[in-house]
C-alpha positions as CSV (number, residue, x, y, z in Angstrom):
1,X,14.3,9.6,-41.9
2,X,17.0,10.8,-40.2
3,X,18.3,14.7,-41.0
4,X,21.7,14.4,-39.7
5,X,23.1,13.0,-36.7
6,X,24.3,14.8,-32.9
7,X,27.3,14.1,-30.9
8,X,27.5,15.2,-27.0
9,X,29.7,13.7,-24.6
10,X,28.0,12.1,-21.0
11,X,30.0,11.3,-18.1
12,X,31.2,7.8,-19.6
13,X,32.0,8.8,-23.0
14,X,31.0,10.3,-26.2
15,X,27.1,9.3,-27.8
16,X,26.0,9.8,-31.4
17,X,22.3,10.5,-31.5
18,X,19.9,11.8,-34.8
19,X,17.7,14.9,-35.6
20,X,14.4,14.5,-36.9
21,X,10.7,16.1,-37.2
22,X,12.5,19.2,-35.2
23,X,13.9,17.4,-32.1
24,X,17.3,15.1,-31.4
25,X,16.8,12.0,-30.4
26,X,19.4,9.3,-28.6
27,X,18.5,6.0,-27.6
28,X,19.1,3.6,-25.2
29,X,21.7,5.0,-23.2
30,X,23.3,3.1,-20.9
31,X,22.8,4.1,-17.1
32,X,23.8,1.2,-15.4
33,X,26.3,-1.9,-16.3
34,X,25.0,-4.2,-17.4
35,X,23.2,-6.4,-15.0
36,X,24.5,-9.4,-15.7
37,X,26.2,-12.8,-14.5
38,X,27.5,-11.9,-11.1
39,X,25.5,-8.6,-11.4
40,X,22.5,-10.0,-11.5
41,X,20.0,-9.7,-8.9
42,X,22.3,-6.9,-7.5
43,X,21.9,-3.5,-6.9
44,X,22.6,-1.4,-10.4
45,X,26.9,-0.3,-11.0
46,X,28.0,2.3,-12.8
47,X,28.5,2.6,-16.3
48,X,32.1,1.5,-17.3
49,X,33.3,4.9,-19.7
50,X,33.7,3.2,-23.0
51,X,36.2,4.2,-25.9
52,X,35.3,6.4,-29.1
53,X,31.4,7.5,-30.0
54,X,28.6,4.9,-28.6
55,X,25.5,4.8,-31.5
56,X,23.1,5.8,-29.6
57,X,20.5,5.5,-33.1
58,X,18.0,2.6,-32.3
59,X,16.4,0.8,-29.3
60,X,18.4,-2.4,-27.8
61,X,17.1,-4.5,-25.6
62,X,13.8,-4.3,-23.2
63,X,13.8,-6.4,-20.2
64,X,12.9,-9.9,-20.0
65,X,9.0,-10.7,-20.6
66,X,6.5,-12.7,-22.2
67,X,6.9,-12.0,-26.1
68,X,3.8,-11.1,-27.1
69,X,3.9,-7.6,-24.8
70,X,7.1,-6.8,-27.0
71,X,5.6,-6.0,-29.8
72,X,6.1,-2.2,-31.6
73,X,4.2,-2.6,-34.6
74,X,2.9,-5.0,-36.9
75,X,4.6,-8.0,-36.7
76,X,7.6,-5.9,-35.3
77,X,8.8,-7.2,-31.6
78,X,11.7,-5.6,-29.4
79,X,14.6,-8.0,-28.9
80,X,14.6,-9.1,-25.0
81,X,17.4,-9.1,-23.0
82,X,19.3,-8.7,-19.4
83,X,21.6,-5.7,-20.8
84,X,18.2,-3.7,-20.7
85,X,19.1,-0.6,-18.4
86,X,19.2,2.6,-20.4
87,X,17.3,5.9,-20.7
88,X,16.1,7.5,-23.7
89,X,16.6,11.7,-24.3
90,X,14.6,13.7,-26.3
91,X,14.9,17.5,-26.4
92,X,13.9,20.5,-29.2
93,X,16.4,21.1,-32.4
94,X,16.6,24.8,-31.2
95,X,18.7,25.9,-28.6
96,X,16.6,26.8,-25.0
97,X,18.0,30.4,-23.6
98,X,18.0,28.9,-20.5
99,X,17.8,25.1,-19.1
100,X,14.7,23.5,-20.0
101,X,12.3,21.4,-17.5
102,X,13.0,17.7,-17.5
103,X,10.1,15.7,-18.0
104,X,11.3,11.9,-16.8
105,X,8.6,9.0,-17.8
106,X,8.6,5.5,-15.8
107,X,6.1,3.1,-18.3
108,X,3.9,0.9,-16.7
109,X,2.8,-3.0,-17.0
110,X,2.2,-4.3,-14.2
111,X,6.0,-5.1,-13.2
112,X,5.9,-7.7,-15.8
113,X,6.0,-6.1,-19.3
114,X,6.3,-3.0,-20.7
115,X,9.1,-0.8,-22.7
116,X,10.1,2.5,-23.5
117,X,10.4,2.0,-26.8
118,X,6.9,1.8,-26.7
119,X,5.5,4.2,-29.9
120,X,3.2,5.9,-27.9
121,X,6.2,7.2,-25.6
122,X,7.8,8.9,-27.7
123,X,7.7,12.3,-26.3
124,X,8.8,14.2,-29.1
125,X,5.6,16.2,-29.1
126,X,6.4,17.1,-25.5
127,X,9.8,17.9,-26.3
128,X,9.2,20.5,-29.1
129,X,6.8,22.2,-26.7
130,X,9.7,22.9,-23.8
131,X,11.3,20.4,-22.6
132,X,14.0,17.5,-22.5
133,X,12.2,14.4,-22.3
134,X,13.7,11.1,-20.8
135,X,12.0,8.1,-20.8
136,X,13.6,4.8,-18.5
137,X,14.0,1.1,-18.6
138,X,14.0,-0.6,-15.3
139,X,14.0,-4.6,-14.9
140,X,10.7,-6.4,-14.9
141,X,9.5,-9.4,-13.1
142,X,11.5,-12.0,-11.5
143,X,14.7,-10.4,-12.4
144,X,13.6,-7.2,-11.0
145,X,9.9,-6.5,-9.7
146,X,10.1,-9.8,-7.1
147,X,11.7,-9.4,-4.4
148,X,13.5,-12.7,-3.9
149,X,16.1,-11.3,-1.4
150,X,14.8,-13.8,1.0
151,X,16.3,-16.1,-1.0
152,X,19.9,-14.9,-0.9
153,X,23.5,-16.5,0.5
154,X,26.7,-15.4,0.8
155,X,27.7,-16.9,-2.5
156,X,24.8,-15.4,-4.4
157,X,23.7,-12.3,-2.9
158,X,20.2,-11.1,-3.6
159,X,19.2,-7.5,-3.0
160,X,15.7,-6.1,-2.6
161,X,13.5,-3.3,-4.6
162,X,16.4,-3.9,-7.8
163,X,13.9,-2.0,-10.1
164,X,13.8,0.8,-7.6
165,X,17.3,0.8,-6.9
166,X,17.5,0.8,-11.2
167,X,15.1,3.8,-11.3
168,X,17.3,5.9,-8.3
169,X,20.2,4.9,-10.7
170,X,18.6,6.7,-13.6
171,X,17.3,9.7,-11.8
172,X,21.3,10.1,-10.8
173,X,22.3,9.5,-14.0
174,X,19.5,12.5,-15.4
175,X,21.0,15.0,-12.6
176,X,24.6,14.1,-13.7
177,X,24.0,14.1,-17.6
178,X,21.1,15.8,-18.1
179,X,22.6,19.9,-18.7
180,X,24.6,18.7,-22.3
181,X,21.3,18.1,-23.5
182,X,19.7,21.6,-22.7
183,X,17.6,20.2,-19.2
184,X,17.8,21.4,-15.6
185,X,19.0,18.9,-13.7
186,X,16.9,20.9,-10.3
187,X,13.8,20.8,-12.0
188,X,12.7,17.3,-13.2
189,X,9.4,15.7,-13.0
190,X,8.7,12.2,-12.8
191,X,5.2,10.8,-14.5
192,X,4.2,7.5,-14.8
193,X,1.2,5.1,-15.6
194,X,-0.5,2.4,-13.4
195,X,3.0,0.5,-12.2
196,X,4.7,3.6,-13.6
197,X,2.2,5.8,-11.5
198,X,2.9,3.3,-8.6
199,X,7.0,3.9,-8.9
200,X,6.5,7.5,-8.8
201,X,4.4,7.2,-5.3
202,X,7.1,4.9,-4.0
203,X,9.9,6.9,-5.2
204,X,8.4,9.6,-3.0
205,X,9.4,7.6,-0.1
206,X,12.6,6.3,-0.5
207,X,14.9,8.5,0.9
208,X,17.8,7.6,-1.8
209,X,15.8,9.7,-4.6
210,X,15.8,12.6,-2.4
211,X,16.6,15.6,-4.0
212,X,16.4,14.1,-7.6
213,X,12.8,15.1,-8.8
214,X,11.0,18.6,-7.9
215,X,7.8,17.7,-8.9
216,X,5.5,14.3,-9.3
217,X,2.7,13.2,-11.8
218,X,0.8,9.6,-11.4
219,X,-1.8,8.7,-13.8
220,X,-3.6,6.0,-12.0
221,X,-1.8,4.4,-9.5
222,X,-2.9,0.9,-8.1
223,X,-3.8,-0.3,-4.6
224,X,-1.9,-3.1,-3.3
225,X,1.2,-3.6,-4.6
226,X,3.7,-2.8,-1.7
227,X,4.0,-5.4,0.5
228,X,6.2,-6.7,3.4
229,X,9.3,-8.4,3.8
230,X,7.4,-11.6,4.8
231,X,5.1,-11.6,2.6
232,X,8.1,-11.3,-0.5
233,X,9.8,-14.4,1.2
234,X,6.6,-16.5,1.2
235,X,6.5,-15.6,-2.4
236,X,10.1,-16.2,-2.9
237,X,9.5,-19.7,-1.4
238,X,7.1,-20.4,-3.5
239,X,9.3,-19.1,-6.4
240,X,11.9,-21.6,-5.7
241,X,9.1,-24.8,-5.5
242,X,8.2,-23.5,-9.0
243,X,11.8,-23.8,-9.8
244,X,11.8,-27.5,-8.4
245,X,14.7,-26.8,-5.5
246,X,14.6,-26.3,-2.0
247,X,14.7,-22.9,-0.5
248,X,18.7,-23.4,0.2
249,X,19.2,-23.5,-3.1
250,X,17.0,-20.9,-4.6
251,X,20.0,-18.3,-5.2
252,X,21.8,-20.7,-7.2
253,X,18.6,-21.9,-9.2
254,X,17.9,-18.5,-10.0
255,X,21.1,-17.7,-11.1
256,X,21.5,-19.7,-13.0
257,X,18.1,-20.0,-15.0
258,X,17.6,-18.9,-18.3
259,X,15.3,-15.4,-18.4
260,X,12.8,-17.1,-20.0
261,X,12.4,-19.9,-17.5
262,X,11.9,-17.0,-14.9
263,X,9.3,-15.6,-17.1
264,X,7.3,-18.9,-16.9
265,X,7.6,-19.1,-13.4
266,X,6.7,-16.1,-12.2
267,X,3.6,-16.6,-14.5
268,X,3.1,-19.8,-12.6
269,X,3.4,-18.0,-9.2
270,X,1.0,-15.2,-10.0
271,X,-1.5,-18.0,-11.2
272,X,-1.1,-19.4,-7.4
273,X,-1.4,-16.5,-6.0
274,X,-4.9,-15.6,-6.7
275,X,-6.1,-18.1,-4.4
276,X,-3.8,-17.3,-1.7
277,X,-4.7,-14.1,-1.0
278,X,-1.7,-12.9,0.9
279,X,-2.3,-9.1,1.1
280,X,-0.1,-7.8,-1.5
281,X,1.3,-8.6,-5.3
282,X,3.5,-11.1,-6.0
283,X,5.3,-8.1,-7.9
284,X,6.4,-4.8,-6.6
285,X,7.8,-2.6,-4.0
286,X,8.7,-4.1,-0.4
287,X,8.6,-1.8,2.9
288,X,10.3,-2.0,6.3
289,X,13.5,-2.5,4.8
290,X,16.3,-0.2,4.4
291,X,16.0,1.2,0.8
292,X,11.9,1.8,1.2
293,X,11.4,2.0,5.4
294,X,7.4,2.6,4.9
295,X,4.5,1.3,3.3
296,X,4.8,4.9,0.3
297,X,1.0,5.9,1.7
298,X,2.1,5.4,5.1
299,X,5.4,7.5,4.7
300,X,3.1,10.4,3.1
301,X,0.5,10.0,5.7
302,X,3.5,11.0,8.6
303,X,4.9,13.2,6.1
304,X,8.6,11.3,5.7
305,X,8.2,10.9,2.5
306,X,9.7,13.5,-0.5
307,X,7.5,16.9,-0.3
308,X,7.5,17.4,-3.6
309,X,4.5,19.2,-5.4
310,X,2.0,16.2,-6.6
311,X,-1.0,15.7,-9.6
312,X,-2.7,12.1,-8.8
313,X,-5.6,11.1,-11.1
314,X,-7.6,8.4,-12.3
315,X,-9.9,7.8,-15.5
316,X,-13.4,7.4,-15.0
317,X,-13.8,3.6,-16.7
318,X,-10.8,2.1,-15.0
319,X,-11.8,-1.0,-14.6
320,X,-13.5,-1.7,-18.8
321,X,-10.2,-2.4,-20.3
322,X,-10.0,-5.5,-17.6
323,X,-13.0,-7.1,-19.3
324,X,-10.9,-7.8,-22.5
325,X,-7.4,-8.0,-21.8
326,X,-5.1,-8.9,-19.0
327,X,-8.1,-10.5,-16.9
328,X,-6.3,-9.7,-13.4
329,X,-8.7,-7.7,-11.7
330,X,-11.7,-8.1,-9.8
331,X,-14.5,-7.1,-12.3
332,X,-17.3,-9.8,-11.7
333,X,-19.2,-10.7,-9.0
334,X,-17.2,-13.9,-8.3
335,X,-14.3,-12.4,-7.8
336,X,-16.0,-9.5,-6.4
337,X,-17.0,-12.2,-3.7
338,X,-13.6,-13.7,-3.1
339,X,-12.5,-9.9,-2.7
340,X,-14.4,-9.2,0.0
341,X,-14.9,-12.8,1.6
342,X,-13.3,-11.7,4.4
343,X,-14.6,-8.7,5.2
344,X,-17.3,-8.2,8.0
345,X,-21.1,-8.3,6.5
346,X,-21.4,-4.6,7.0
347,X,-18.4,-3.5,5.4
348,X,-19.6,-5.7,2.2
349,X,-22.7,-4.1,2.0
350,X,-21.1,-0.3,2.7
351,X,-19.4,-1.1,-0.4
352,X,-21.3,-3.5,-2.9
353,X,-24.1,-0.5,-1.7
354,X,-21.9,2.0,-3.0
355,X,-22.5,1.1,-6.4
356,X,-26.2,1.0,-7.8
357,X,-27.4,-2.0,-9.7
358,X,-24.6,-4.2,-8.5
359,X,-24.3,-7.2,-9.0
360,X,-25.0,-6.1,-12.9
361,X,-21.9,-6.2,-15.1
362,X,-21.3,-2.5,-15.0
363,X,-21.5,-2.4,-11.4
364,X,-18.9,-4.9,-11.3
365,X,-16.8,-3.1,-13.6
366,X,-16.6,0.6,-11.4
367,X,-16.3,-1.7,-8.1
368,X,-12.7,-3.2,-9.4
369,X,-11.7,-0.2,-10.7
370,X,-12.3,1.7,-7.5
371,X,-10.8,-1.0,-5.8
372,X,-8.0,-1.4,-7.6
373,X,-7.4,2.5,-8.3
374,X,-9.9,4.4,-6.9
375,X,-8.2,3.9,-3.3
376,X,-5.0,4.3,-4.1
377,X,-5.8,8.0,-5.6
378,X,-7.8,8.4,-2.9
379,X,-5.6,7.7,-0.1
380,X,-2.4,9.4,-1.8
381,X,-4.2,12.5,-2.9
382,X,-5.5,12.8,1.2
383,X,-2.2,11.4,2.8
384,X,0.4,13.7,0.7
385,X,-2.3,16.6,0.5
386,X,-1.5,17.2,4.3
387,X,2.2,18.0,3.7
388,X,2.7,19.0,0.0
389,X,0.3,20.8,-2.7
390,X,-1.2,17.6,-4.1
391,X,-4.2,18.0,-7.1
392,X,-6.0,15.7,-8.3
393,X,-8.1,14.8,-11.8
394,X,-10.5,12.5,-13.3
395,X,-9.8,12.3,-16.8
396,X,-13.2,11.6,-18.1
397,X,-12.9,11.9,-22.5
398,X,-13.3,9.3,-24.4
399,X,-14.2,9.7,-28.5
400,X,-17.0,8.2,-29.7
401,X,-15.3,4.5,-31.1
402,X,-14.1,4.3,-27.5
403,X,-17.3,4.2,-26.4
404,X,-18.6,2.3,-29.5
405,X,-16.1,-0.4,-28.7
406,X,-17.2,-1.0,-24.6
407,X,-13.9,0.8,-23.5
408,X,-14.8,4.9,-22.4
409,X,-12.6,6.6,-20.5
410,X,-10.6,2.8,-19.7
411,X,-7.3,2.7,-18.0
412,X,-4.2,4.3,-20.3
413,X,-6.4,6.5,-22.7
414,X,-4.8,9.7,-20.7
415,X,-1.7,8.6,-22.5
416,X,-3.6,9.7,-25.5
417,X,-4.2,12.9,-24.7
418,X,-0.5,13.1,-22.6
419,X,1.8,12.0,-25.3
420,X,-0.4,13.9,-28.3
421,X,-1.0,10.8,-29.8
422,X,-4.8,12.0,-31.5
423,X,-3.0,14.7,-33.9
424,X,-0.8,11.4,-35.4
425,X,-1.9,9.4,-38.0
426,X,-2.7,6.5,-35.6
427,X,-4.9,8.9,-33.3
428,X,-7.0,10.2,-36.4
429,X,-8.2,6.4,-36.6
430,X,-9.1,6.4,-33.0
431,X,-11.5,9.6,-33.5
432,X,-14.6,9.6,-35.6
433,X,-14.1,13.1,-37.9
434,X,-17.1,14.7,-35.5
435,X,-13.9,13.9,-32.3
436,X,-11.4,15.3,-33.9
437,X,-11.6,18.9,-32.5
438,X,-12.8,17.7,-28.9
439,X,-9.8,15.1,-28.8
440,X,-7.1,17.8,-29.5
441,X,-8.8,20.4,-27.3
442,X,-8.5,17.9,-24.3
443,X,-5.4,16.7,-25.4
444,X,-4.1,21.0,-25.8
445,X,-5.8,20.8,-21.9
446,X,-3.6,17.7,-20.4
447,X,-0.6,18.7,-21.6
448,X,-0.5,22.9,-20.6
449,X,-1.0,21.9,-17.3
450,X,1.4,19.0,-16.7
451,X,3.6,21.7,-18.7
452,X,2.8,24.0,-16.4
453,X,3.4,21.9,-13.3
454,X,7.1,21.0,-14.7
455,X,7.9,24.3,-14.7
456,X,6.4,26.1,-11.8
457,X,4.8,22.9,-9.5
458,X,1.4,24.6,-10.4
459,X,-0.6,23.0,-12.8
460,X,-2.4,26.1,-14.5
461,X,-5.3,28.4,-13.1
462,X,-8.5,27.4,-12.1
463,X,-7.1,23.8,-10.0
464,X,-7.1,23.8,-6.4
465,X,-4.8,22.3,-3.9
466,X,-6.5,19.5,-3.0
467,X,-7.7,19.6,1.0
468,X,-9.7,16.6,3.2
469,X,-12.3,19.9,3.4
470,X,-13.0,20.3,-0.4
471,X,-11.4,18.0,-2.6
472,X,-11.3,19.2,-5.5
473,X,-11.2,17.5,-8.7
474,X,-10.2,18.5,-12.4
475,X,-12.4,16.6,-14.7
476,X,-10.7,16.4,-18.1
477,X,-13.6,16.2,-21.0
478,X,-15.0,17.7,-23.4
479,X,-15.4,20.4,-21.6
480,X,-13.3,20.4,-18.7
481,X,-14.8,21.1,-15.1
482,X,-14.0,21.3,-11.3
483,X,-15.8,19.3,-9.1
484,X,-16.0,18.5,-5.6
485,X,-15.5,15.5,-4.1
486,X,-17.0,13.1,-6.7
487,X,-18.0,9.8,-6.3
488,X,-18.0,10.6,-2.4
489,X,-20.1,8.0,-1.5
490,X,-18.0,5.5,-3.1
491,X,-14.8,7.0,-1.5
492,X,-16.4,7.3,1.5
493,X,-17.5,3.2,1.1
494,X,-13.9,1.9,0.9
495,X,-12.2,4.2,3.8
496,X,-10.5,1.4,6.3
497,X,-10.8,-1.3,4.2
498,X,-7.3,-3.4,3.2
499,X,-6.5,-6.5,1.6
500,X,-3.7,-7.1,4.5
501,X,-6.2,-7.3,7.1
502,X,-7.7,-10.1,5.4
């Protein structure tokens, strides 16, 4: 498999890597120490330079999740562990004549699962078209997504936003490190998907990642998952009942837990959750505090927040791959209710209205997606639009089994077209022999202009700015189109509503 291996040197030491199918490849790079005993729960530390050549051949560890998510293939799972903070590098076999864009990908999973290693990220399709491609692994959950600073004493210290302080980490690590691989270190691009997309927006507003990306991409970001420092410790509390000790003794508890145990309480904490109704996610970024001061809309609504060059999108059937799997979002009319229980009866009906047939199962289905994504495009695309060049898509294609199956355009089938995925083996399954042309001409589509963007911050003729006067839209399908304001009656619907005021 592998042609023969490749040797550069990083700022801590000397990694072997491999050539294959025209690119090098090294993996799992560490850009951190290992978080750790004492070091866990704490803000990343630098790598400690190590002796001789680090193999840098294989994936290690992912971080700390529920099994089942860690799977790469059949019967094939990803060994879990807290020594999980690495990067990935891929870049082309030949030689650039000049530095190449960096193209830096943040997965997604909800800020509970998720991996680079991940097949479908494999960006070496990216890579042989222009560019080095770095893919990241930032802790998950409990030991990174929940903020359980609240929680902290002097003997165990707890820190806030660790998977953002993990992702800052990286980005140094890319502008220190990234030139021995062939990449420009001033002209990366972050992407990411749902949490990833979510990390990107937030990343715009915390001032410690200024100056490390020149340009943004996120692929369907999610409402609701900042929240603020009380609302993290009434979580945390709740973390520490789960853990069957008294507040006091949370830190202690939690350090000294095994990962798994964590997993399983988290789990139980989510569960909770759903009936509580606090405002925001148990998981995620938290605000008003020193490493993120604002709410990330909020800081790109007053323009404090990175002003960066931006693509925000979503797909048009959000909300179908919710009706099978990961059953967390509001796609039925009873949880459609307890959504908007609190609402005023007008506001209800501006909304429910919105959406023709509803209650009927479809309905249902665009409501939660809007909800859940619709807004948060929405609301970035118009806050960051005022201060930065900000475009936005719909990514509308879906090949015929997708729509066989229920699924259409469903949240993640970008990635498809993103990461090239319908010209492999796996992605010729996907498309009935009558798809095949359409998926590659959409996928050909994608990835010019998000190639585009990471080199010039344009993404390709024919795509507006994005302005509260026009909005205009990319639609990605078949045959790609520009539209206006779509859906404006249901964007329109959900303008002042929030869970917080609940």
């Amino acid at each position: 498999m592998h042609d023969r291996t490749i040797r550069v040197t990083v700022d801590s030491g000397v990694i072997e890597g491999f050539t294959a199918d025209g690119v090098h490849r090294w993996r799992s790079i560490p850009y951190a120490r290992p978080p750790v005993g004492r070091l866990r729960l704490r803000a990343p530390q630098p790598v400690r330079p190590w002796p001789g050549v680090r193999y840098c051949h294989a994936f290690g560890y992912c971080a700390p999740q529920e099994r089942k998510y860690t799977m790469l293939g059949l019967g094939k799972f990803q060994p879990m562990g807290e020594d999980c903070l690495t990067v990935n590098v891929v870049a082309p076999e030949s030689p650039p004549d000049r530095p190449l864009p960096v193209m830096f990908f943040i997965h997604g999973g909800g800020y509970i699962l998720g991996s680079s290693a991940t097949p479908i990220y494999d960006g070496a399709a990216m890579a042989r078209r222009g560019c080095v491609y770095v893919s990241v692994n930032y802790r998950l959950g409990a030991l990174g997504c929940m903020d359980l600073s609240a929680l902290s004493t002097a003997e165990d210290p707890i820190e806030d936003n660790l998977f953002l302080r993990d992702l800052v980490a990286s980005l140094r690590w890319v502008r220190d490190n990234i030139a021995v691989f062939g990449g420009d270190p001033d002209n990366v691009t972050i992407f990411g998907e749902s949490a990833g997309a979510y990390n990107v927006a937030t990343l715009m507003a915390v001032p410690e990642a200024k100056g490390l990306f020149a340009q943004a991409i996120s692929e369907s970001p999610a409402s609701g998952m900042a929240g603020p420092p009380e609302v993290a410790a009434a979580f945390a509390e709740d973390f520490a009942a789960v853990l069957g000790v008294e507040p006091k003794d949370g830190a202690a508890a939690l350090m000294a837990a095994r990962p798994a145990v964590l997993v399983d309480a988290l789990n139980t904490v989510m569960r909770n959750s759903v009936k509580e109704m606090r405002g925001a996610f148990v998981v995620g970024p938290t605000y008003d505090t020193e490493f993120l001061p604002h709410d990330p809309v909020q800081a790109m609504r007053r323009g404090s927040a990175h002003r960066v060059p931006l693509i925000v999108g979503t797909n048009a059937d959000e909300g179908r791959l919710f009706t099978r799997f990961l059953k967390l979002l509001p796609v039925t009319e009873p949880a459609i209710d307890l959504l908007l229980a609190d609402s005023d009866v007008e506001s209800r009906d501006r909304i429910t209205k919105a959406y023709p047939g509803y209650p009927s199962p479809s309905a249902c289905i665009s409501l939660g997606g809007d909800f859940i994504f619709g807004t948060a495009s929405w609301q970035i695309a118009a806050a960051h639009g005022k201060h930065a060049p900000t475009y936005v898509y719909r990514y509308d294609y879906a090949p015929r089994t997708f729509h066989w199956s229920g699924l259409g355009a469903t949240h993640a089938t970008e990635l498809f077209a993103v990461f090239d995925v319908y010209r492999t083996r796996f992605g010729s399954l996907m498309t009935a022999a009558a798809d095949r042309r359409s998926a590659r001409r959409v996928s050909n589509d994608v990835q010019g202009r998000w190639r585009a963007f990471s080199r010039t911050g344009v993404p390709g003729d024919g795509w507006p700015q994005y302005s509260a006067d026009e909005r205009a839209v990319m639609i990605f399908d078949r045959k790609s189109r520009l539209e206006y304001d779509p859906n404006g009656h249901r964007r329109q619907a959900w303008e002042g509503f929030t869970l917080a005021a609940n």
